[in-house]
Structures are given as C-alpha cells and as structure tokens.
N, C-alpha and C positions, 0 to 999 in steps of 0.2 A: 860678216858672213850671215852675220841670225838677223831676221824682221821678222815683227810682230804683226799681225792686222788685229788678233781677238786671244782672249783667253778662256773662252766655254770650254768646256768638255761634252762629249757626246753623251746622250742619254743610254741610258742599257737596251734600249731596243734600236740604238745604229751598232751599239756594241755587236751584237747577238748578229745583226746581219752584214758585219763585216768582219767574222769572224777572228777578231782581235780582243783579246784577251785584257783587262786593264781593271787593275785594283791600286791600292797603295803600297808603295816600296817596303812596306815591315811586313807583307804580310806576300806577294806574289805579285809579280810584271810580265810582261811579254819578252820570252828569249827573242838573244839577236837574230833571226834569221837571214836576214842581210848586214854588214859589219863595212861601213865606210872609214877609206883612210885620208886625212887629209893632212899636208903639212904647210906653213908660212913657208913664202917666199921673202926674197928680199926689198921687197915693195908691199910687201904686207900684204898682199894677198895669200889665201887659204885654197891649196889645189887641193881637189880633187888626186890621188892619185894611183886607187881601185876602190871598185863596189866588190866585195867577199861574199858568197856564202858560208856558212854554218858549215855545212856539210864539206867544203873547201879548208875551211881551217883546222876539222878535224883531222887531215890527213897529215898537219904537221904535228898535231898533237904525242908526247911520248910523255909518259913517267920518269923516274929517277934514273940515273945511271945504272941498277942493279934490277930496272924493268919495275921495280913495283909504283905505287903511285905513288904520289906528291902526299903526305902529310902536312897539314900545315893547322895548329894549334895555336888557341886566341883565348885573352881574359874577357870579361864579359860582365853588365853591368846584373845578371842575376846570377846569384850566390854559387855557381856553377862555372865551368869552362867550356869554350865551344872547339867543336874538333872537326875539319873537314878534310878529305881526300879528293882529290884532282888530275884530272892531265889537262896536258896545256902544252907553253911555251914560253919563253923570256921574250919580254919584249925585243929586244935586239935580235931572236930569230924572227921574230913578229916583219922587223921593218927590214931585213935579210930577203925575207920571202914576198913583202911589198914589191920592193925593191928588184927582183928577178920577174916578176909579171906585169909590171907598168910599163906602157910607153911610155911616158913622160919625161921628156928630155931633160938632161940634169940631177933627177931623183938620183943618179948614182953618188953623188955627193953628200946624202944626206946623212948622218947620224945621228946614235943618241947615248951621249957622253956627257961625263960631268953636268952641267949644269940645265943641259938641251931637258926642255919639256913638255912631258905629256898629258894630253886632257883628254879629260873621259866623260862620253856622255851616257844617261841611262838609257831605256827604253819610256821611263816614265818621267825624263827630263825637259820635256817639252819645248826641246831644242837649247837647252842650258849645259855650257859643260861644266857639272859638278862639285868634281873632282882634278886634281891635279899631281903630277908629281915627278921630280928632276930624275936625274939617272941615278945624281949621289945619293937621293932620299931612298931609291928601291935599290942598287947594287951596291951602292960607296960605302955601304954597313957588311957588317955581318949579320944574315938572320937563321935563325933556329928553330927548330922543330924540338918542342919540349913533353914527352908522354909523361913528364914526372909531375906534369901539372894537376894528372886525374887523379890521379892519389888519394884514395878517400882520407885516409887520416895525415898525412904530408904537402897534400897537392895546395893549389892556390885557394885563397878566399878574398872576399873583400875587404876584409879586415888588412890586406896587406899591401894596401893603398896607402902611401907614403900621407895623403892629405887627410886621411882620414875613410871610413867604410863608406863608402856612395859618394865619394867626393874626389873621381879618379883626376890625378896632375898631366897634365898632355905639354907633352914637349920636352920633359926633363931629359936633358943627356946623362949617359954613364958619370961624365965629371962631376957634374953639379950634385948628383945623385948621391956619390963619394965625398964631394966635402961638404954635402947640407944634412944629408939625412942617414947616411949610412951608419952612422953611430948609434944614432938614438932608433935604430928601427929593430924592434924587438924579431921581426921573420928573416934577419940579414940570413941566419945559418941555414933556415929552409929553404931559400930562396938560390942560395948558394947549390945545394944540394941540388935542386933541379936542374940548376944552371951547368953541372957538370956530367948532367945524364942527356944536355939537348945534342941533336944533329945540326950540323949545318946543313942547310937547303937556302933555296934563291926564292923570290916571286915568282909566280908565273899567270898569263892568262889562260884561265882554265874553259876550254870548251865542254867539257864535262867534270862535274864535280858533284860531292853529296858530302850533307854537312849538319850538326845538331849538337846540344847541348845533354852533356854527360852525367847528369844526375839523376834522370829520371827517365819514366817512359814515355810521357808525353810532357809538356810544358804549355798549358792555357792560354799566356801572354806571350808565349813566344811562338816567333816565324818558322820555327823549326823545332822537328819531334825533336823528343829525350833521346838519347843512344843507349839506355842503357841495358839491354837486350842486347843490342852487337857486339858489347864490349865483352857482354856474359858469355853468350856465343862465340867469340875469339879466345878464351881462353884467360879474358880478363887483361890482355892487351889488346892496346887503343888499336896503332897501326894494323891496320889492312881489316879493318873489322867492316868499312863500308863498300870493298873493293866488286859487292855483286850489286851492288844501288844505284852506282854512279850515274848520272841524268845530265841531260844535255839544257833542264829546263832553268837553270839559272845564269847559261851562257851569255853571253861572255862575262869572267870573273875574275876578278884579280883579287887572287890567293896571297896575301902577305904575310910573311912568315915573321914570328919575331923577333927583337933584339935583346941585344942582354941590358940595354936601358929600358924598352918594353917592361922585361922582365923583373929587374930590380925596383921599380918604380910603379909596378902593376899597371902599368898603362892601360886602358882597358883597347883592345884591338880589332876585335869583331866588326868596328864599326867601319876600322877599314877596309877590311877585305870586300870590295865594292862589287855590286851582280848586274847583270845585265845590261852591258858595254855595247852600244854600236855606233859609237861615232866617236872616232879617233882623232885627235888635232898635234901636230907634231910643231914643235917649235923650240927652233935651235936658236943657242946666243950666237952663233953667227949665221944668220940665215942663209941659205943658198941664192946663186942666183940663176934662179926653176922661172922661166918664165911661163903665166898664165896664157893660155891658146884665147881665154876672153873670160868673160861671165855671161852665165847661163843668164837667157830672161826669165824672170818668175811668171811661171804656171800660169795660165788662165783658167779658174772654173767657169761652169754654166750649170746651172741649176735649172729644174721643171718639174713641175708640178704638177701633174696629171691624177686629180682624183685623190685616190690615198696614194698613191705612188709616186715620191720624189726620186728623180732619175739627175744625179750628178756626171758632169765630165770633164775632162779635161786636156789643155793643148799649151804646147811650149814653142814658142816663134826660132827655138836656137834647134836647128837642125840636128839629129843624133840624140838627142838630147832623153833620156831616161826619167821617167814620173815614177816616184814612190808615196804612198799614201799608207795613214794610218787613223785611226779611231781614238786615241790615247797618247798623243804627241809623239811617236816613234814612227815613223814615215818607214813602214817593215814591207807591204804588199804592193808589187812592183804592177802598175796601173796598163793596162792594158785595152779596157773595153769601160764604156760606161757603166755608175753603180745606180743600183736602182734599194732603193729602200721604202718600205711600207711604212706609210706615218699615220695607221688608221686610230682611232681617238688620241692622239696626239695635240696637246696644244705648240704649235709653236712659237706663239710668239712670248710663253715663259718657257719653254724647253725647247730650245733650238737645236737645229743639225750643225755641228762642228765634224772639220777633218784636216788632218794636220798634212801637209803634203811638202815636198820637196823635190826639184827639178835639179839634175845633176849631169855631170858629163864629163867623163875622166881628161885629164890634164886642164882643166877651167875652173874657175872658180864660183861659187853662187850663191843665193838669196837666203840660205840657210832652211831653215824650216818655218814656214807659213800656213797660216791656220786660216781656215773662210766657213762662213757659216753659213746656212740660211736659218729663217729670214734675212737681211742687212743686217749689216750689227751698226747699233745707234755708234756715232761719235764719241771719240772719249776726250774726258776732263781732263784739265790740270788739277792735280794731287790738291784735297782742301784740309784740311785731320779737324780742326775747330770755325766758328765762328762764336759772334757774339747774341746773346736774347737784346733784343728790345732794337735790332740793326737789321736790314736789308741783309740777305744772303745770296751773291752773287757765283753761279760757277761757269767757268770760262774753257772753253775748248780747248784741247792740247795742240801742243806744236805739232803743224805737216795736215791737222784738218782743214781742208778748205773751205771758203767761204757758202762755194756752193753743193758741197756735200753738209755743211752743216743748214742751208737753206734748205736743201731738199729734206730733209731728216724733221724739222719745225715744222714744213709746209705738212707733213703728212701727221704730224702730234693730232690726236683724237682726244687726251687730256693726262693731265699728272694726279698723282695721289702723294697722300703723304699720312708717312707712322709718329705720331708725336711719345717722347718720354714716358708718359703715365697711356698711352694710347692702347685699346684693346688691338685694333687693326688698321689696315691702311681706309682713311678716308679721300674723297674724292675733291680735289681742290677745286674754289672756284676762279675762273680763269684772270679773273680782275687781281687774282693776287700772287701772281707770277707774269713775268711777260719775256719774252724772245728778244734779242737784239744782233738782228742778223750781220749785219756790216761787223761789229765787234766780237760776234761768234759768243755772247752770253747770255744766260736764262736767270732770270733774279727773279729771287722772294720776298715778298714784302717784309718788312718787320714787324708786323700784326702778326703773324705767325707762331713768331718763338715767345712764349711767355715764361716760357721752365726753361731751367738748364737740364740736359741731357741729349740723347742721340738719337738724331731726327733722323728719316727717313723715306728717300724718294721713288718713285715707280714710272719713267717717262714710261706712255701708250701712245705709239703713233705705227699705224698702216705700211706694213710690209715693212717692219722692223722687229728686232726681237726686243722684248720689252728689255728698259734700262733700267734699274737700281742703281742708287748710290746711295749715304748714309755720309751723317756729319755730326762732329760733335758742338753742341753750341755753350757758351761758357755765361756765365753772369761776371760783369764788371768787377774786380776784388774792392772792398770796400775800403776806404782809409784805414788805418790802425792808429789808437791812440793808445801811449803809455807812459806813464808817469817822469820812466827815467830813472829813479831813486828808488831802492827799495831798503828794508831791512833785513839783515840777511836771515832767514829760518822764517819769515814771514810769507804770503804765497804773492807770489809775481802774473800780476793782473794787465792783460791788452784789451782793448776796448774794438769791438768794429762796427758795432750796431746793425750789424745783418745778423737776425738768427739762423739764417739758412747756414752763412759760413762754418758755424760751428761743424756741422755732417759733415764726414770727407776730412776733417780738419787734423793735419797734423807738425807739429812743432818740435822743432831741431836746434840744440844748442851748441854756439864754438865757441871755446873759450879762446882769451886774445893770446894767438901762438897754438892754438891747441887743433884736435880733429873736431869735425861736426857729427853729432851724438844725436840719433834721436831720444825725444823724451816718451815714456811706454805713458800710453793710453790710458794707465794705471794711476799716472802722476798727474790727470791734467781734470781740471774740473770746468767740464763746459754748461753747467747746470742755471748759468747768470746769463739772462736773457743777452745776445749779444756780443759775450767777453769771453774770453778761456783764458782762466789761471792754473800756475804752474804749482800747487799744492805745497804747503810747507813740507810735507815730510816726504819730498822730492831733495831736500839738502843732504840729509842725512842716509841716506838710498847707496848701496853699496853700487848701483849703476850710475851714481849722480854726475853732472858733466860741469855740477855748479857748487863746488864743495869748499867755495870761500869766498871771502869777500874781493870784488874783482869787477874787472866790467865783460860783460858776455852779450854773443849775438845773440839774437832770438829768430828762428827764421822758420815764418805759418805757412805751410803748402797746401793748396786747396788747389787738385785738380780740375774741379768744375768752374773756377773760377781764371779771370785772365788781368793780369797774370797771376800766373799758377803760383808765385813766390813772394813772400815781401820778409823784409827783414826792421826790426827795432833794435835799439842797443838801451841794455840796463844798467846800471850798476848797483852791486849788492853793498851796503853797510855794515860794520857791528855795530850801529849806533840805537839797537833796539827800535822803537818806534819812531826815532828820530826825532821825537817833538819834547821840550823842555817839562811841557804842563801835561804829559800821558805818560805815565811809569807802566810798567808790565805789569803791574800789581791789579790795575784799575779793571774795575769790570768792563769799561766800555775798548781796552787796548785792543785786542781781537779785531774789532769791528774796527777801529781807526787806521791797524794796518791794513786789512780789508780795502776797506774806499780810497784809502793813498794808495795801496800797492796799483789797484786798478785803474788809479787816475781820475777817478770818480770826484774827490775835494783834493785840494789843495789848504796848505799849512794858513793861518792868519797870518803870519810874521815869518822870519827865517827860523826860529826853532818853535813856533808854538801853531798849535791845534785849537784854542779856544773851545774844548768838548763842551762848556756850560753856555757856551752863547745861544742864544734863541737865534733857529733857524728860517730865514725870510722867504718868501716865496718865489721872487727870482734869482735867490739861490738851490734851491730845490729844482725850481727848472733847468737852470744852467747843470746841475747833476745831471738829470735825466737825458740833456742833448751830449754831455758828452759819451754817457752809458750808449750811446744811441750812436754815435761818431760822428758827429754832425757837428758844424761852425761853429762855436760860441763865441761871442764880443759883439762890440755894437757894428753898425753899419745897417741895419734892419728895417724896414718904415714897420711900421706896428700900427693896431687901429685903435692902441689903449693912450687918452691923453695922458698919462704918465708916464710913460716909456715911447721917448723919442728916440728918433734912428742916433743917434750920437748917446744912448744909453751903454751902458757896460754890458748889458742882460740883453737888449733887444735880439739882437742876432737868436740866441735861444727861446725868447718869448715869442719872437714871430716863425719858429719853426714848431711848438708847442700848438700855436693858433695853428696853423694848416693843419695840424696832425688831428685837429678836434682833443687835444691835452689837455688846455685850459680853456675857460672863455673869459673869465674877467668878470667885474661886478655889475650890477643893472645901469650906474650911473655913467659908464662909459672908462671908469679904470683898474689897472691890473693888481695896484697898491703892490710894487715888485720890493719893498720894503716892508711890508708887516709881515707880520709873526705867520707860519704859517701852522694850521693846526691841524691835530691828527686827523682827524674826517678827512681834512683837506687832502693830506698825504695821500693815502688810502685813494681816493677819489683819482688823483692824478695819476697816482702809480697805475693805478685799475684800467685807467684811458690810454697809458701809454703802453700797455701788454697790449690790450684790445686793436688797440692803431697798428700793432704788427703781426697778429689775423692770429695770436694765441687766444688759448683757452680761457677767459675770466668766468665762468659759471660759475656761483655762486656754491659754494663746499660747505661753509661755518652758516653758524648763527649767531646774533649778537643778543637773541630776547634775554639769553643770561646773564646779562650785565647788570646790573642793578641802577646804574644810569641812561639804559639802553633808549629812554623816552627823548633824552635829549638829542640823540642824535638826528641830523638833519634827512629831511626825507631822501635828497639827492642824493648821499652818502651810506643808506642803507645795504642797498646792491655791493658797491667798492666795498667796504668795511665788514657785511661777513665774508666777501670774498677773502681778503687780508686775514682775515681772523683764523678761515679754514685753512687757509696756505701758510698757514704761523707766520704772516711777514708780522701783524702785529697781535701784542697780546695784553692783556686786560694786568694792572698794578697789582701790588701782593690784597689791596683791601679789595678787590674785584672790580672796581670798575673801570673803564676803558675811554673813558675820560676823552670824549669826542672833541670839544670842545677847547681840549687845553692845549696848548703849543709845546713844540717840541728844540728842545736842543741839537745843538751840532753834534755830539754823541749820540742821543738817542735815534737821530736820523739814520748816521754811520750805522745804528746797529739794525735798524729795520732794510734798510739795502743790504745789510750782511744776509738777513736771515733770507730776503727774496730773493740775494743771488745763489744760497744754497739749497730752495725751495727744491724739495725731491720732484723730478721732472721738468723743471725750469728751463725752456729753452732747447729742449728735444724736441 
C-alpha cells in the first residue's frame, strides 16, 4: 500500500502557508481531522473502506456506563504518574460503525477478534503504521483504572520497577512476575494495595481527551502540564478532575488502561497510550473475501514557478477518486484547487518544497502515501555505512532508478563537494577526481581522496534538482597483530600491531574457554608502547578480572575505524614466572624480560633460557623493532648491504628498516647484522623509528652532563638526548652514559621497557 518517492520535510514557510501544523511526536502533531479505514482482503490487498471526519466520530463518542469519562492511569518514566480523561469508543464499535456506512461489498464479514490486527498510523508517521495491536492484547486482558497510584506517600515510583529504577521490564506477565520476582520485590504489599482499589475499564479510542502528569504544575521536559492544580481543585481526587479541559487536539487516541501485570511489574505505560491515529489498517487471520473495485492511480503533481510564487497541483486518472494532502506526512487537507506558495528568499535547491499526498477511493485499494518535491529530487543510492582510505569509493544507484532518470540527474551536476574528517567545511571537488558511469547508474571517487579514517561527506549540485548529501564512513585496513602466545601469569600480556593510530578507538575483550566475553576497562590496558597495547599486570588480581588463572583465553581488539572492526589472538597464561631458567624474579632486569616476551618483542635463546648477558647484535635489534612495528620478519628480502643476502635470517627486517630510513649501514657498503650493537647506536635507531611513524622526537634531555659526553658521535647527538629526556636511556651509577659501549640482551629488554612506558608514548 505505502511508496516512497522522497523523505524531505517541508520548510516552516510551506508549513505556515498550508496551514498544517507539524512538530515532533513528544512534544505536539496534527490532530486527525480526516480518519481513513482500511482493511486486508484475502488477496492481500488493503481497501479502502471510509474517509471519517473528526467531527463524525465524535458523534459516537460516550464515557463510562455511569456517564462520566473514561479514566485511564499510566506509570511513567518520570518519577511521577500520568493521568488522562477521555471519551471515545472500543474499537469493535469503531468497526460496528465502519461497518454500517461502507458500501463495500463483503465489509459485513469483517471482525476483530482474538488474534485479527490492528495498525495504527500517526499523523506524523509519514505513511508508516507504528503501532500495532491484536484483539487479545487490548480486550483478552483485564485492565484498570488505578487512582491509588497518585498517592503522595503510597502511590507508584520508579523504584518499583522489578528491573531496577529507570530500567522499566516490557512484556513480563502476571505469571512470570509470580514466580520470578514476586518474592524478592520489596513494594509486592503496596502494589497489592493499589491493585485492590483499581476499576475495571476497557481501551478506547478517544476523540477528545486531556492528560498530564501529577506531581507538579508544570513539567519542562515533558509533553504535558503537571495536574497538580486539578487534582487540588477536585477535592484531591484524581477522577473527573480534567472533565472541563477535555480537547479534541490529540485525537485520535488510544487510551490503554492497565493490567494488573502492568501493574505488578511497573511496566511503564504512557508510552502506549498512542495520539494522533488517522490511518487505520484492519487485518484478520482469516481474511475476508472483500473484493478490491481496483487501485487508485497515484496522483500526478505539476509544479510552476512563477517569480516567488510556486503554484502546486494535482490530478488522479481513477475517476471519483479523492486527493488529500499534507505538509508533515499526514495527507489531512482534502485538495480541491491548486496551492500556491510564496518561496520569496528561499533557496531551493538546499531547502526544497515537499508534500505528502494520497489519492484514495472508498472500496479500492492504493499507492499509500507519496511525497514529491520540488526541485527534483536527485536519485537515491544503495545503503553504503563504510568504505575503505587508500581505495576508490564507489556509490551505486538504488533499485527501480532508471537508467535515464539517473542520466538526466549527471547531465545537469554543475559539480560535487565534499567535508573531509578533520575538514572545517565542504570543499569543492575537482572533477578529475570523481566520474559518472551512466550505463552502470555509479559515481566513484578516486582514492587520492581518503587519507584519514573518518566520515566523509558529500553535496551533489546539479540544475533543477534539490541538492543531494550523503555521508560515509571510511575505515583504515586493521593492521596484523602479533603476540607471543605464552605468557607468565601476573606478568602484563603484550599484542604488537605497529599502527599507532590503532591504539585511539581501541578496545579489548576477554573469553575465557567456556566462559562469557568481558571487556577489559580502559583502566587495565596500557597503550603508552608506540604500536602495542598491554593488558597490565594488575589486571589478574582485579576483582573484575576475566583472566584470574593460569588458562588459555581469547583476546578480542575492536577498533571501529578500522576494517575489520574485530580480530581475535589466543594466549595462554603460565605459573612458570618468567619462564626462562637463566632470569629469577629476583633479577633486576626480570620486569623488563617479562615486558619484551610478554609483547613478542624477543623471543627465549633456547626452550627455557633468555641469555640476559649476551651482547645484543644489530640485526637483532632490528628484527625487535619490525616486529614492535608488525611487520614480516625472516629472510626472503633483497637488501643493498653486501652482508645480508636475501636468504639471510634478518633480511626481511633489514630491508623494511632501509625503506623506513631506520638504518643506513656503514660507508663500506655493509650492515655488520652481527656486531655488537652500541648504545648511541640504539638511541639513534629507536630515534628514526618513532620519527618514521610521524611522532614527536624533539629533542627533551641533554647529554652535556655526562662527563663522557665528548665522545659521543655527532650523528647520535640529536637520538641520545632525545632518549635521555624520555628516560628510555640513562647514564650508569658513576655518570656516565657510555656511548660507545654495547649493550646486552637485558639491558636492551630494559630500555624498550622504559620507551614502551614513556609518559605519552604513542598517543
């Protein structure tokens, strides 16, 4: 029954001169003044089977059996109860009284029993039916009218929310309510208490109603005054306190009363009592067989533009056939004559004219509600939510655009713009970096474009269209993850991925095997190691901990800006303390050798041993930094150092070090990926491999302190007080800092320790 052409809204100056009213649903909408009935056939079609007015439905309208109005009482998610008064009708006179003024051959057959359903549309539904609801969900209960709820010191709060205060449970029955929570619910006996002071009453749809919440006199955040002034004025009861207010402006309404599972349960209920009904859809499980007289054709507008004065009209090729329009998606003002509307400084082609219309004709079926706009409205896409930086960005026309609505739409583009992530505003593309491809109905962007991840944005401008937006999200590649595998347990559990960006955004989820997935808080995790994020030792002992023994556990890094969004490692934790024969807890350098093992940074000499006294070589040091970096390590590499051939152990890392500008190697043409490598040296390459991934190395320390400071080499000056100022390295207890000397596999471990904990590292 519903088709779409557009989704605009009208600007407040068509509002204004088509005197339709239109805000959002929490705060005020346009009452029904026309109120369509339609029901399925048994061919699935949707008749038509009356246009109502307002004024028509009032005349069924009555109160209670004893004349006075309909009470109908609702919990509410502010610390308050809402209370409305009504007249109306039950649906079943609703479809009684359809039913007595349709021609519509068959409509005598219809019901709405057990399970037959009703949908309900708004006024500010935009042709969407909302709401739904069976016979047994509004009569097959009992509901109630409860004045015991206002009870300053007795009545309801939200505290009496079975799930908790602001955490209202939707759907609980009477039973479940009895044998889950009835026990342990500390309000059971007040609750009881209300329960045996409520009325029975039914739903009804209310053509006039008036309605507000009871604790005050006005309420700021809410759609509806405080009552509590009427209720003063009553005598301090609720009923009949709004019986001289009542208003026809939230017609049509469906007033639900509530249950004694509502009740027990504090369901909250306000949200049901639904306003502003005028499109009815009736459907029975066994549908009738109501045969359709046809389907209407949809509407044809004509738009003209004369000066400031747009002048809309319209025509329907199905003879008899009735035109409603509307400003605000509710097709209320029955069309008659052409609209003329003043668009004087108006731009239209970012604020375009929309109007929602409907062509109808009792016992036929039709198009539902359709929207047209002027200008044209561009083509619409196929749904994109991401792409990727560094790729082509392609979007593709939705199904049912034709070829040659999508050519005429390109032939008249005058140009594109586009909002980049860090962008102040929309810039103007140049046309080389996007192109049309009419035959295939898609407009692609180059991938020069995206360099950032985040949400780009587009502005099609083409002639006698309203202008298009769209917006997309673009993702960077996720990066490999390296991690050891092995850890010791209480020591901190290190992944390698060598993108510093990943860290921002970045968050890590632990399941244990058999167990739930846990995230690990923000609190536990140290992203301060250019590249890595570790899971902190004193994450084991955390009364939140999801990793509270020795075991093997997932590790699963979410980074939304990244695609994909998820990647998973598997660890397992040890008691075997540091795991290495030759490093006891005791040592000073243990710290640091859990450190670089836990993160996969070195690897053991042998199966149980660490070798912390061996002097550290230089393509071992680099092979460190490519895996801090997540990058290939082993041979396979050509290299331009005659001692490291592509069949090298090291190459793979020495020739990703060379492109980076890491190392260069010596005058004579080699890398010496075996000699000792020495602290300057260190310093120097750490210095080059921050710098290569566009952090800060500025110069912080000073080295003239040193009292061997003369020897250091000039190239090494820069790196080495950088190092010095960032504590990665630091001067021996006799002061001096010993440029020159080489470093052991401990002392190494320990100078990565201290750089991966470098305050700011990697932010």
């Amino acid at each position: 029954m519903k088709k779409w052409l557009t989704g605009f809204l009208l600007a407040l100056a068509f509002l204004c001169a088509l005197a339709a009213p239109a805000s959002a649903k929490t705060i005020s909408s346009a009452r029904s003044d026309h109120v369509f009935f339609y029901a399925e056939n048994a061919a699935g079609k949707s008749v038509l089977l009356k246009v109502m007015s307002l004024s028509e439905l009032k005349k069924l309208s009555h109160g209670q059996p004893d004349g006075s109005d309909y009470s109908i009482s609702a919990t509410d998610n502010y610390p308050t109860t809402q209370y409305c008064e009504a007249r109306g009708f039950t649906v079943g006179e609703l479809l009684d009284y359809v039913k007595s003024v349709t021609a519509v051959q068959g409509a005598s057959a219809l019901t709405y029993t057990g399970g037959d359903t009703l949908r309900l549309m708004a006024t500010d539904g935009y042709g969407n039916y909302s709401r739904s609801w069976t016979c047994n969900q509004l009569y097959g209960v009992k509901r109630y009218y409860f004045e015991g709820l206002y009870d300053s010191s007795k009545g309801w709060n939200t505290g009496w929310e079975i799930a908790g205060e602001d955490n209202s449970k939707f759907g609980v029955t009477l039973d479940e309510y009895n044998r889950t929570y009835k026990d342990s619910d500390p309000y059971y006996a007040n609750k009881r208490a209300v329960f045996a002071g409520g009325i029975e009453t039914v739903p009804i749809l209310a053509t006039e109603s008036y309605s507000g919440r009871t604790a005050s006199e006005t309420l700021a955040a809410s759609a509806e005054a405080g009552l509590a002034s009427y209720i003063r004025a009553n005598g301090g009861i609720v009923a009949g306190c709004l019986k001289s207010v009542l208003t026809d402006a939230c017609a049509l309404r469906l007033s639900l009363p509530m249950t004694e599972a509502d009740l027990m349960a504090a369901h909250r209920t306000a949200y049901d009592n639904f306003k502003w009904i005028y499109n009815l859809q009736l459907s029975m499980t066994d549908a009738p067989h109501m045969a359709s007289l046809g389907t209407v054709a949809e509407p044809v507008p004509s738009f003209r533009l004369s000066g400031n004065t747009l002048t809309i009209s319209f025509s329907c090729a199905t003879g008899g056939a009735s035109i409603y329009y509307g400003s605000d998606g509710a097709p209320q003002t029955r069309y008659t004559e052409p609209i003329t509307l003043d668009v004087t400084g108006r731009d239209l082609t970012s604020d375009p004219v929309a109007i929602y219309v409907t062509a109808v004709k009792e016992g036929y079926d039709d198009a539902g509600v359709l929207t047209f706009q002027y200008p044209g409205m561009a083509p619409s896409f196929q749904t994109i939510y991401s792409g990727m930086t560094g790729a082509d960005l392609t979007f593709t026309a939705a199904a049912g655009v034709s070829s040659a609505d999508w050519s005429a739409w390109t032939d008249a583009m005058n140009f594109v713009s586009m909002k980049t992530p860090s962008g102040e505003g929309y810039a103007t593309l140049g046309k080389s970096s996007y192109s049309f491809h009419n035959s295939a109905g898609t407009v692609t962007f180059e991938k020069s474009l995206f360099t950032e991840a985040g949400s780009y944005s587009f502005i099609f401008h083409a002639a006698k269209y309203a202008n298009k937006g769209v917006s997309v999200t673009m993702k960077k590649s996720a990066p490999p993850l390296s991690c050891a595998g092995s850890f010791a347990f209480g020591s901190p559990v290190g992944i390698s991925f060598g993108d510093a960006d990943y860290s921002n955004g970045l968050s890590v989820y632990v399941t244990p095997e058999g167990g739930a997935r846990t995230l690990v808080s923000s609190s536990y995790l140290d992203k301060t190691m250019f590249g890595q994020v570790s899971i902190k030792a004193s994450y084991f002992t955390a009364a939140s901990t999801a990793m509270p023994g020795a075991g093997t556990y997932t590790l699963e890094l979410v980074n939304n800006n990244y695609s994909p969004a998820a990647q998973t490692v598997a660890v397992t934790l040890t008691r075997e303390g540091t795991g290495f024969t030759d490093v006891t807890s005791d040592d000073w350098y243990a710290p640091a050798v859990a450190y670089v093992t836990g993160a996969g940074l070195f690897n053991g000499t042998g199966t149980a041993t660490f070798s912390p006294g061996v002097p550290m070589t230089r393509a071992m040091f680099v092979t460190v930094l490519a895996r801090m970096a997540g990058v290939p390590t082993g041979s396979g590499m050509a290299t331009e150092f005659s001692d490291v051939p592509e069949d090298c152990w090291c190459s793979a890392s020495v020739a990703w070090a060379v492109k980076n500008n890491i190392v260069t190697g010596y005058a004579d043409g080699r890398f010496d990926p075996a000699g000792r490598i020495t602290r300057e040296q260190i310093a120097a390459i750490l210095y080059r491999y921050v710098k290569s991934a566009g952090a800060d190395v500025t110069a912080s320390g000073t080295v003239s302190a040193f009292p061997d400071s003369a020897q250091i080499s000039s190239w090494a000056q820069e790196p080495l007080a950088w190092a010095v100022g960032e504590k990665i390295i630091g001067g021996y207890a006799d002061g001096r800092v010993d440029p020159k000397g080489t470093a052991t596999r401990a002392q190494v471990a320990q100078i990565l320790s201290n750089y991966g904990r470098r305050k700011g590292a990697g932010d």
